[in-house]
N, C-alpha and C positions, 0 to 999 in steps of 0.2 A: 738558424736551427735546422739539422735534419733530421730529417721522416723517412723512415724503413719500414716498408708493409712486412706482414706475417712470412711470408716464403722469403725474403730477403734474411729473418732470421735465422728461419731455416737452415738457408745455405749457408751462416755465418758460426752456424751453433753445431750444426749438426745434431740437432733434435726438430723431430717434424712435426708440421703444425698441427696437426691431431695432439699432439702431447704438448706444446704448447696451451692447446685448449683448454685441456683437463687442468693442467697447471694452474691456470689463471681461474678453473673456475671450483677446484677443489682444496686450492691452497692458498689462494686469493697473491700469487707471487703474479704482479705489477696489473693494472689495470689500465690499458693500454686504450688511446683516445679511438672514438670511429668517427671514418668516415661517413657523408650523406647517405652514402652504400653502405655503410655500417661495418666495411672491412676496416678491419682492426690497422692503427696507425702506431709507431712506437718512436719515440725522439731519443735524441744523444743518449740520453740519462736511463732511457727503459734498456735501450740494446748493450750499453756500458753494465748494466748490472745482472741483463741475462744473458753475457758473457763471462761472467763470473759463476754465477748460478749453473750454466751447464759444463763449466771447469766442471766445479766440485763434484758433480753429478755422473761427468763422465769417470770420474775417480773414485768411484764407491759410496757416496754419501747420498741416502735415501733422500730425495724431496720431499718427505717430510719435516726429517730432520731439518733441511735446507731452508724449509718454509715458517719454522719455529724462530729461525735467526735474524738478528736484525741485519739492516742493511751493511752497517760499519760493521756486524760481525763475521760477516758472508767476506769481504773484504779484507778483512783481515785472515781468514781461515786459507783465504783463497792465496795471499800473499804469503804464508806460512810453507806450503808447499814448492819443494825445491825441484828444478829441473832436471831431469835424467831422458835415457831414451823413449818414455811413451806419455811424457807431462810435458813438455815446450809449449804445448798452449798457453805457459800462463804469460808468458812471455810474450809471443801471436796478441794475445789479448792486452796485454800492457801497450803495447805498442801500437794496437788499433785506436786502442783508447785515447794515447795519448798524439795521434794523427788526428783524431775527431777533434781531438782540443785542440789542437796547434799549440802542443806545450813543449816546448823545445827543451827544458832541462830533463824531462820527465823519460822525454825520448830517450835521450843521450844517453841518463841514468841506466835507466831498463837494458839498452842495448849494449854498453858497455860492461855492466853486471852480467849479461848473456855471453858476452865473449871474453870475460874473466872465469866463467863457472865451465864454460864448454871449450872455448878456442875458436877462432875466428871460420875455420871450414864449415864444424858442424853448427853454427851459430848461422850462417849464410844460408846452407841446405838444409837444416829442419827449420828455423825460423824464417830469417829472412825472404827467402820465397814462399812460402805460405803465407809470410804475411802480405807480399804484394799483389799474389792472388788474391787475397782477401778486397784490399784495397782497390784492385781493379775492379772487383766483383760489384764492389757499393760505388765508383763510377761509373760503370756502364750502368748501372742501373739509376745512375742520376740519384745517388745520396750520397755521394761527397763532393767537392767540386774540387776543378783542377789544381788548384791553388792546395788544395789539401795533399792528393796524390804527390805535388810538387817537391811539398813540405818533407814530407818521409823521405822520397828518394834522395832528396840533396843531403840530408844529414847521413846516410846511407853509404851515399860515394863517396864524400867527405871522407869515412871511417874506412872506405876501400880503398880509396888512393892511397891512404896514413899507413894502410896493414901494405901497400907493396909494397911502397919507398922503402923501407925497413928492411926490405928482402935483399938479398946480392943478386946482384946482376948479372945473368946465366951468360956464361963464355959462349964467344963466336965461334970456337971451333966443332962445336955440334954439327952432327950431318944432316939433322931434322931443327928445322923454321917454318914457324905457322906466321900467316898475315890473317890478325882477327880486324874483324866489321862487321857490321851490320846493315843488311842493303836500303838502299836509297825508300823512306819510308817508315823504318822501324827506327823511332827513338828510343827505343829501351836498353838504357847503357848497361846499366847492374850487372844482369847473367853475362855481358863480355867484360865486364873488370874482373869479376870473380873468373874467368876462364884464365884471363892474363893473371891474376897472383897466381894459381893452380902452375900456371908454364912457369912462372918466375921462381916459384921455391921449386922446382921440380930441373930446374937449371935448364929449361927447353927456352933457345931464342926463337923471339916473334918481332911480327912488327906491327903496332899496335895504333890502327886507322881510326877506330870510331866508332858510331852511330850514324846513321842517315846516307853511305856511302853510292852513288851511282857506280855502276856497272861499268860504263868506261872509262869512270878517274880508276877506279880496282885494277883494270887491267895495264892503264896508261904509267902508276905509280909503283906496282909489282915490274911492269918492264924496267921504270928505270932502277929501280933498286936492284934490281941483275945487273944491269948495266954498270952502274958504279959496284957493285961488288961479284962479280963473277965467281970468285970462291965460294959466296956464300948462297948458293941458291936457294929460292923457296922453295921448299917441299909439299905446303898443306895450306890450305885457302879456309878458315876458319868461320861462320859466320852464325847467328843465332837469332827464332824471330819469337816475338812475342804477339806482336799484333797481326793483323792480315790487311794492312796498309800498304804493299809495295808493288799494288801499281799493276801487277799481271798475275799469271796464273804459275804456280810458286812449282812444278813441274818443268814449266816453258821456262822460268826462270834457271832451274837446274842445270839444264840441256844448253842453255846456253853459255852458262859458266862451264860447263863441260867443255864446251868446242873452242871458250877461249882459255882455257888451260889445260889442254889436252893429259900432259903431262907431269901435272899435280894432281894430288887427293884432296878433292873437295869436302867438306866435313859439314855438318849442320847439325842445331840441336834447337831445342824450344819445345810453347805449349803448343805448336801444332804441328807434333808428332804423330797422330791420326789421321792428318789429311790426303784426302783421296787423291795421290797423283796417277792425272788423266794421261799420259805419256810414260807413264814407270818412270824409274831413276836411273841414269847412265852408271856404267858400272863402276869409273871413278871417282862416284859420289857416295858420302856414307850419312847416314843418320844417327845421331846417336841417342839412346833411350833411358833415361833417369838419372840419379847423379850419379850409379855405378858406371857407368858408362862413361862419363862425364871426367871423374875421377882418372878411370883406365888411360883415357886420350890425353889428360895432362902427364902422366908417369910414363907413355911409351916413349922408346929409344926409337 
C-alpha cells in the first residue's frame, strides 16, 4: 500500500492544502488517516479519487456539487469528459491510476484511446510527459517504488518503438544527421525515442545510440561512423537529461563535448533547463526550451 502526505497531493492535484482542508472538513470529501503527528496520511484509493475530484473541479464543477456525488458517480462524470487542448488530465490521471495499480490492460487501454482521440505527438507532449513528471514526483518522494515507475515506462516504449517502425526510413542523402544519446548516467530513454520519431517522420537521418552513453565511446563511435562513411557526416550531437546523475558539473560537461566536436552543433534539451551554468555554454552548444522548440529542431533542414 502507498501513503501520500497532504503536500504530495498538492503537487499531484494542483489544489493546495489549505483547500484541501476546507474540503475534508466542510464537505466531509475523504477522511484521510493521521499520523502520531496527526499529519494527514492518504492511500492508493484516497489520492485515486482526489484526482478525480480535482478533474471535475478544475473544469467548472462546484465542490459542492462534487460533494453531493457518490463515488461511482464522480467516476463516472469524470470519465464522460472527452479530451481537447485544456482536459488531458483525465488521461494524466487514468494513467497515474492505473501505474499505482500495475494494471497493464487499463494502461494500454487509456493510452491507446489517448493516441486514437489525439495522435501520437500530442498524446507524448501534453500527456505523456506530464505524466512521468507526475510519477517521478511520487518516487522521489518514496510513494511509489521502482518497480512501479518501471512498469509505466516499458509499456510506454513499447508503444514508441511500434509508432516508429511504422515510419519510412529518412534517406541518406540529407545534409543534416543528428547522433542522439544520453550521457553516461541518465537512464531516461522516452524524451530520446520521442526525439528520434520526431527526426524519422520529419525524414532527418540520425544515428540513434541510447541511454547511459560515456563521453568517449560518443566520440570514439561518431569518429568511426565518418570513417566508414565520409559522405555522410554528422552534423548535430543530440542529447537530453532528466535526472542530475551524470557524474560532473553539467557546464564542464558542455565545454567538453565542445572541444571534442569542435565542429558540430551540440544540441540539449530536458527538465533541467534552469540550471545554473557555472562556465556559460560554448557557442556551439544550444539549448532547447519546451516542446516548441523541440518540435522546431526536428523539422529543421
Amino acid at each position: 500500500m502507498n501513503f501520500f502526505s497532504i503536500r504530495d497531493v498538492q503537487n499531484l492535484t494542483g489544489i493546495k492544502a489549505h483547500t484541501l482542508r476546507i474540503w475534508e472538513q466542510r464537505h466531509s470529501i475523504l477522511r484521510p488517516r493521521r499520523k502520531h503527528s496527526n499529519h494527514r496520511l492518504y492511500d492508493s484509493e484516497d489520492l485515486k479519487q482526489i484526482l478525480r475530484v480535482a478533474f471535475l473541479y478544475h473544469h467548472g464543477y462546484k465542490i459542492s456539487r462534487i460533494a453531493s456525488l457518490s463515488e461511482d458517480d464522480i467516476s463516472r462524470l469524470a470519465l464522460d469528459l472527452r479530451p481537447d487542448k485544456e482536459n488531458y488530465e483525465i488521461f494524466i490521471n487514468q494513467l497515474t491510476e492505473a501505474t499505482i495499480d500495475l494494471a497493464t490492460d487499463r494502461f494500454e487501454a487509456s493510452l491507446d484511446n489517448l493516441v486514437l482521440q489525439t495522435g501520437f505527438e500530442k498524446a507524448v507532449m501534453e500527456v505523456v510527459f506530464p505524466l512521468l513528471r507526475r510519477i517521478g514526483h511520487l518516487w522521489l518522494a518514496g510513494n511509489v517504488m521502482p518497480a512501479q515507475e518501471h512498469f509505466s515506462s516499458a509499456i510506454i516504449i513499447r508503444k514508441m518503438l511500434t509508432a516508429i517502425d511504422r515510419l519510412d526510413r529518412p534517406t541518406p542523402s540529407s545534409k543534416r544527421r543528428v547522433v542522439l544519446y544520453t550521457p553516461y548516467g541518465e537512464l531516461h530513454e522516452i524524451p530520446l525515442l520521442f526525439m528520434q520519431y520526431m527526426l524519422r517522420k520529419n525524414g532527418i537521418p540520425y544515428l540513434y545510440l541510447g541511454s547511459n552513453v560515456k563521453t568517449e565511446e560518443l566520440h570514439t563511435i561518431c569518429a568511426h561512423y565518418e570513417t566508414e562513411h565520409p559522405d555522410r557526416p554528422i552534423t548535430q550531437v543530440y542529447f537530453h537529461l532528466i535526472t542530475n546523475l551524470i557524474r560532473c558539473d553539467l557546464s564542464d560537461y558542455l565545454h567538453h563535448l565542445s572541444k571534442l566536436f569542435p565542429q558540430k552543433e551540440i544540441i540539449f534539451s530536458g527538465s533541467r533547463n534552469g540550471t545554473y551554468f557555472s562556465r556559460g555554454i560554448p557557442g556551439n552548444v544550444q539549448l532547447l526550451k519546451g516542446a516548441e522548440a523541440l518540435v522546431a529542431f526536428s523539422k529543421a533542414r
